[in-house]
C-alpha positions in Angstrom: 0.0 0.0 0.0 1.5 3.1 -0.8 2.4 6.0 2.0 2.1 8.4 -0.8 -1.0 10.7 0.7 -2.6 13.7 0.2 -3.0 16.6 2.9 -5.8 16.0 5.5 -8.9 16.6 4.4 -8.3 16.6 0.8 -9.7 13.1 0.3 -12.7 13.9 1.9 -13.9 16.6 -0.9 -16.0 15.2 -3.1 -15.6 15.8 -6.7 -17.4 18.9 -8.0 -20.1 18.3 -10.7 -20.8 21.2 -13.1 -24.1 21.2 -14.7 -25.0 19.2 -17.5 -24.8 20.0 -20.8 -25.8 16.5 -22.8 -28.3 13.7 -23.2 -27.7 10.5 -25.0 -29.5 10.3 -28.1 -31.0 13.8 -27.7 -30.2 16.5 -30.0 -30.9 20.5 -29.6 -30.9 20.3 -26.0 -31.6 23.5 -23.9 -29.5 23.5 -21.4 -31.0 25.0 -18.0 -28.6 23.6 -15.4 -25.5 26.5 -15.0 -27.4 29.9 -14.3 -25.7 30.9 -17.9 -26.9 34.1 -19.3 -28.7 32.7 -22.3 -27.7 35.9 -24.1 -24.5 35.6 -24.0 -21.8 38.5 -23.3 -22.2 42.2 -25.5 -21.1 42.6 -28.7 -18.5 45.0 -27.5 -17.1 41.9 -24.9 -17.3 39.9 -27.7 -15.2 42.2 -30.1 -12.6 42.5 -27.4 -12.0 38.9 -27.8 -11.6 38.6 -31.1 -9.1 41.6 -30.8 -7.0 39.6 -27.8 -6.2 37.3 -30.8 -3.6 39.3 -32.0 -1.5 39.8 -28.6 -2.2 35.9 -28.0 2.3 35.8 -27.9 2.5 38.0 -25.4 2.1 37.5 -21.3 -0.6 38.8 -19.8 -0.5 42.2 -16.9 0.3 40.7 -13.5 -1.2 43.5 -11.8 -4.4 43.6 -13.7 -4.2 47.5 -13.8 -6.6 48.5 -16.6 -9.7 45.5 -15.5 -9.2 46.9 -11.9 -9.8 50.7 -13.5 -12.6 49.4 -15.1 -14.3 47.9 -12.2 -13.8 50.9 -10.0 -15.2 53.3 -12.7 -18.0 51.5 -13.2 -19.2 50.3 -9.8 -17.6 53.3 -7.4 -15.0 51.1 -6.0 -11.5 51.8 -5.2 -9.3 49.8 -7.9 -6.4 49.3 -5.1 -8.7 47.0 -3.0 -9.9 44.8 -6.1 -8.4 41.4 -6.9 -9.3 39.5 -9.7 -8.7 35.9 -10.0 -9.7 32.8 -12.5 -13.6 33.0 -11.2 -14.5 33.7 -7.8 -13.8 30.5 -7.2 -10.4 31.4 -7.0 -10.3 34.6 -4.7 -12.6 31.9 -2.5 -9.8 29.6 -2.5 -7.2 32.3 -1.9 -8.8 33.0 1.3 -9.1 29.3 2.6 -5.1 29.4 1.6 -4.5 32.2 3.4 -6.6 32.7 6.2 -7.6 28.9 7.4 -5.5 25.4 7.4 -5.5 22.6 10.6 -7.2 23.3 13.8 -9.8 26.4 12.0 -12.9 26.7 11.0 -14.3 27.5 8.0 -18.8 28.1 8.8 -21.3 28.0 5.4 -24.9 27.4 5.6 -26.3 24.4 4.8 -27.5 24.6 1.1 -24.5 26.8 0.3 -21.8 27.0 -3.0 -20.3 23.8 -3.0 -17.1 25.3 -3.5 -16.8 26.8 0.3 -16.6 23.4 1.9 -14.5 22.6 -1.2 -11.5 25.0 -0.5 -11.8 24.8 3.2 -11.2 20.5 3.0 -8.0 21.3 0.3 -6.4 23.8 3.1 -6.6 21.2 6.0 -9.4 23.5 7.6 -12.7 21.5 9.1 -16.1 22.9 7.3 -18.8 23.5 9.5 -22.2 23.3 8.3 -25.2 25.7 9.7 -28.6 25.0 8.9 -31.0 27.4 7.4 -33.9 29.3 8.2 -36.8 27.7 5.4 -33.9 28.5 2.7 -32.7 31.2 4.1 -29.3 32.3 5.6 -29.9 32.0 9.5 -27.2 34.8 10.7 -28.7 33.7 14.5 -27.4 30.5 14.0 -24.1 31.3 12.3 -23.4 33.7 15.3 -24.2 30.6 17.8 -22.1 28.4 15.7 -18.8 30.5 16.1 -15.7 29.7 18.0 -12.5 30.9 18.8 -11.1 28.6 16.0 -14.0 30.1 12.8 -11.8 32.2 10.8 -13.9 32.5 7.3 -17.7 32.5 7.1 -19.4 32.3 3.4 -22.9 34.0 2.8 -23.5 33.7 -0.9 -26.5 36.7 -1.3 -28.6 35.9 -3.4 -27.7 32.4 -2.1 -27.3 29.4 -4.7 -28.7 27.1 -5.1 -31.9 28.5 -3.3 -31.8 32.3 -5.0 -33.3 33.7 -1.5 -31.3 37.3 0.2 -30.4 38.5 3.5 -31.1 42.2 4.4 -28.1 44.7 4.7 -28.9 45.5 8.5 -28.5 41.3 8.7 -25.1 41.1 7.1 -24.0 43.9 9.0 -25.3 42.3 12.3 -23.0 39.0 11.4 -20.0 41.3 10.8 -20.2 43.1 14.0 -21.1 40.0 16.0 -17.9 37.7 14.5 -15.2 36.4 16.6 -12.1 38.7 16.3 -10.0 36.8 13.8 -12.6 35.9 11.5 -13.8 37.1 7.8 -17.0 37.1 6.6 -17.1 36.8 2.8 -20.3 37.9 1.0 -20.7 35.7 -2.3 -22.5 38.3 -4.8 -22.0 35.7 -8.0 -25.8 37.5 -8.5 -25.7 40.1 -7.1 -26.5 42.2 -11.1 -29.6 40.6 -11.1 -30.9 42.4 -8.0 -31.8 46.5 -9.3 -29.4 48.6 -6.9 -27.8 45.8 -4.6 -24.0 46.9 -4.3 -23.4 43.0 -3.5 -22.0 44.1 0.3 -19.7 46.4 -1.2 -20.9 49.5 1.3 -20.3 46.9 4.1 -16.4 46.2 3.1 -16.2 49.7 2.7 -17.5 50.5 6.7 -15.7 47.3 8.5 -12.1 45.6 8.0 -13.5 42.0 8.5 -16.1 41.8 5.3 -14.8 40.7 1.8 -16.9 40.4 -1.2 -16.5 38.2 -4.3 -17.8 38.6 -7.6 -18.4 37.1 -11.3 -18.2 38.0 -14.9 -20.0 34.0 -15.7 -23.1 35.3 -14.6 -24.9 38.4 -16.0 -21.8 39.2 -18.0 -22.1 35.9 -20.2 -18.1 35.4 -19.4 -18.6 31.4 -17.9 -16.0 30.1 -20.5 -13.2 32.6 -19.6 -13.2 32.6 -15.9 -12.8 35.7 -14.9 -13.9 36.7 -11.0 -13.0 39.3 -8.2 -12.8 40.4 -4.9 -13.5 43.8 -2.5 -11.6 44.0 0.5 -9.5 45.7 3.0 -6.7 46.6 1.9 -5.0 44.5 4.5 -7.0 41.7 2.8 -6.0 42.3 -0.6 -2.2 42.8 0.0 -2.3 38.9 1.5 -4.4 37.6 -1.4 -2.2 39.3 -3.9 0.8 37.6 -2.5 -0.7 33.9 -2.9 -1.8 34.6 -6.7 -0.1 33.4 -9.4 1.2 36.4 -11.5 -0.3 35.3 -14.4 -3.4 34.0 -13.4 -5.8 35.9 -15.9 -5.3 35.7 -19.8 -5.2 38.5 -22.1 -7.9 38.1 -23.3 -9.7 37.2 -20.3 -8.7 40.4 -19.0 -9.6 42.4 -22.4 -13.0 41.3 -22.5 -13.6 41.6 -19.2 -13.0 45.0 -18.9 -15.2 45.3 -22.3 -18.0 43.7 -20.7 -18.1 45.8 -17.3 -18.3 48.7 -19.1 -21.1 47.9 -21.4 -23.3 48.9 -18.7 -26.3 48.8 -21.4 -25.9 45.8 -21.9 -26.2 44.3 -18.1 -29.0 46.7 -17.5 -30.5 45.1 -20.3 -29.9 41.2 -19.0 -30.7 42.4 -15.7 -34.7 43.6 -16.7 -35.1 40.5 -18.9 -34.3 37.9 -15.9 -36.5 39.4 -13.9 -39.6 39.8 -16.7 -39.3 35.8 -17.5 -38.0 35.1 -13.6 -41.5 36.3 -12.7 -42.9 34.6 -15.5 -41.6 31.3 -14.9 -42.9 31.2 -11.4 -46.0 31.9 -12.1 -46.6 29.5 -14.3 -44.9 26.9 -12.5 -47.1 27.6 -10.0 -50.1 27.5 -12.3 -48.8 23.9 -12.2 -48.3 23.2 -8.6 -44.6 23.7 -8.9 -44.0 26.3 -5.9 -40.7 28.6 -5.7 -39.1 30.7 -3.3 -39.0 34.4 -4.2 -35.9 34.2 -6.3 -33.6 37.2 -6.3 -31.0 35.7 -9.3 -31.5 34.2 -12.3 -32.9 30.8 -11.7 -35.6 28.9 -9.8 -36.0 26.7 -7.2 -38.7 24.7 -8.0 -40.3 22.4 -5.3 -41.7 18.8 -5.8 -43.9 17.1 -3.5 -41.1 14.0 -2.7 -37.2 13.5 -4.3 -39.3 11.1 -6.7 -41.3 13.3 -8.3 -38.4 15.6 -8.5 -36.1 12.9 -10.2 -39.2 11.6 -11.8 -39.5 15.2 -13.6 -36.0 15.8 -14.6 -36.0 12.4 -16.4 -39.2 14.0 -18.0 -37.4 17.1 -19.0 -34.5 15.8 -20.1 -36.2 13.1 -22.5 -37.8 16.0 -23.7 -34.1 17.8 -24.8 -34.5 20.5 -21.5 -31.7 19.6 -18.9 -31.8 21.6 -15.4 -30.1 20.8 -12.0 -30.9 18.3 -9.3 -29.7 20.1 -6.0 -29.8 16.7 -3.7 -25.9 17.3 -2.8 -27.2 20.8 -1.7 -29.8 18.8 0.5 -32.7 19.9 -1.5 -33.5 16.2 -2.9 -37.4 17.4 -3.7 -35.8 20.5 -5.7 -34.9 21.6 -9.4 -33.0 24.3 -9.5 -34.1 26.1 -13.6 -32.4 28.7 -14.9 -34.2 31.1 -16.3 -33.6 31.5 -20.2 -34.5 33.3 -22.9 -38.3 33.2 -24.1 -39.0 30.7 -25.9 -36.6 28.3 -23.3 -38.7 29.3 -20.2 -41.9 28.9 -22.4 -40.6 25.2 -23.0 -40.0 24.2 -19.5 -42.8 25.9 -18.5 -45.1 23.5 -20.7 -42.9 20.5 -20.3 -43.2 20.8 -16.5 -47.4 21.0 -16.7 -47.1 18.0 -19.3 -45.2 16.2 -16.2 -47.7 17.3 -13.5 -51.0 16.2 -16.0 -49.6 13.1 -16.8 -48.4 12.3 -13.0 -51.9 12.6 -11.7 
């Protein structure tokens, strides 16, 4: 037997599982299971790639100057506390590297991003789970479930995979009610799709012990190119920036990145048509005894009477070319989590879903 072995705890992640993107023997599939924009990025993100082709032999800016500038034009922030990594996936595992390993404690509520648990098990640090409130982020119970040893705690708002919020005055009764060595870490992977949510960024602005990630996958139609960031104390930032990579971002990752958050037409306009077919979709889900949450993102949560009928539907779905996202390993076995897609996508689901419900009775 070998004596070759990982770190503690690395063994004991379980392999992430993106969504789904095929069925066997079923072609033209909609694909419903990533929380993609179905519109894709703007034509002016889209002509800054095709532009990066032509500096493709060159290395890409370790300091990320002119992204950073383009972040803190748009959004108010100050570029010198932004730090941008491959997804926010990354900056999350740049503060489980740098902020938690053996003995500490990394807290995420119960049907949180995988990835939290994830980064804190590949950094020797023990995950501990805190229930929920009917879906909602419980900061009660997150505050009873601190120790001298929690050092990160991970609130994605909107949350996924349940698309419910917490209140400002919440969050900002967590921050002040943390242990002293702790970080609390405000996930806003959605926070565009909620009209005049800053994503926490006037919290890290008022406290040094709140950090909050971001995405260009989402509402800036940027999944394939992996581009995230973080907003932090600057004492925060300095340590992240000394445990990234120097080249972590491509050229044209970074070039049509800083295309896309500039195009603020364009995310205004993704922004109003989630939230027209959002609204859309759960009413007529609904009309089919399909009940949601309030979703403040751009998917669904829809709820089944049992984890059969759940499973039962997405076979349904997914015989008729529509693939979404069973959320059991977010212990939500009775759920599908839909993203909400263009028109004629949510029109589909929508039907396909009543089809499944008339023929179950």
């Amino acid at each position: 037997m070998t004596q070759i072995l990982p770190q503690p705890g690395i063994l004991d992640i379980a392999l992430y599982e993106g969504g789904a993107s095929h069925v066997e023997g079923v072609a033209n599939v909609v694909k419903l299971s990533s929380n993609e924009n179905p519109f894709g990025p703007s034509d002016a993100a889209r002509e800054a790639f095709r532009r990066a082709a032509f500096d493709l032999h060159r290395y890409p800016s370790t300091d990320h100057a002119a992204l950073r500038t383009a972040i803190g034009e748009v959004l108010g922030l100050d570029p010198a506390r932004i730090v941008c990594g491959v997804g926010s996936d990354e900056i999350i595992a740049f503060l489980c590297q740098a902020y938690a390993g053996p003995g500490d404690e990394v807290i995420h509520t119960e049907h949180g991003f995988a990835m939290y648990r994830i980064s804190a098990l590949a950094n020797g640090a023990t995950p501990v789970e805190v229930p929920e409130r009917e879906r909602v982020t419980d900061v009660d119970a997150i505050l009873a479930a601190c120790t001298e040893r929690t050092r990160l705690v991970f609130i994605a708002n909107p949350n996924n995979p349940t698309g419910t919020m917490v209140g400002e005055a919440e969050l900002r009764r967590l921050a002040e009610g943390l242990p002293p060595r702790a970080l609390l870490v405000l996930d806003g992977a959605y926070a565009e799709y909620v009209e005049g949510h800053d994503g926490g960024a006037s919290l890290v602005e008022a406290r040094e012990n709140v950090v909050m990630t971001r995405t260009f996958s989402k509402i800036h139609g940027l999944g394939g190119l992996r581009v995230g960031w973080g907003y932090g104390p600057s004492h925060v930032v300095d340590v992240l920036n000394r445990v990234r990579g120097p080249f972590n971002l491509s050229t044209a990752a970074l070039m049509t990145a800083e295309a896309a958050i500039r195009d603020t037409a364009w995310t205004v306009k993704c922004r109003e048509e989630n939230t027209r077919l959002r609204a859309w979709l759960a009413e007529a889900l609904a009309e089919h005894g399909v009940p949601s949450d309030t979703s403040t993102a751009n998917f669904i949560l829809a709820r089944f009477g049992s984890r059969a009928e759940a499973e039962a539907c997405d076979a349904f779905l997914r015989s008729e070319g529509l693939i979404v996202r069973r959320v059991a390993g977010y212990k939500l076995p009775n759920c599908l989590r839909i993203t909400v897609g263009d028109e004629p996508a949510c029109r589909r689901v929508a039907h396909a879903i009543g089809q499944f419900k008339a023929g179950a009775r």
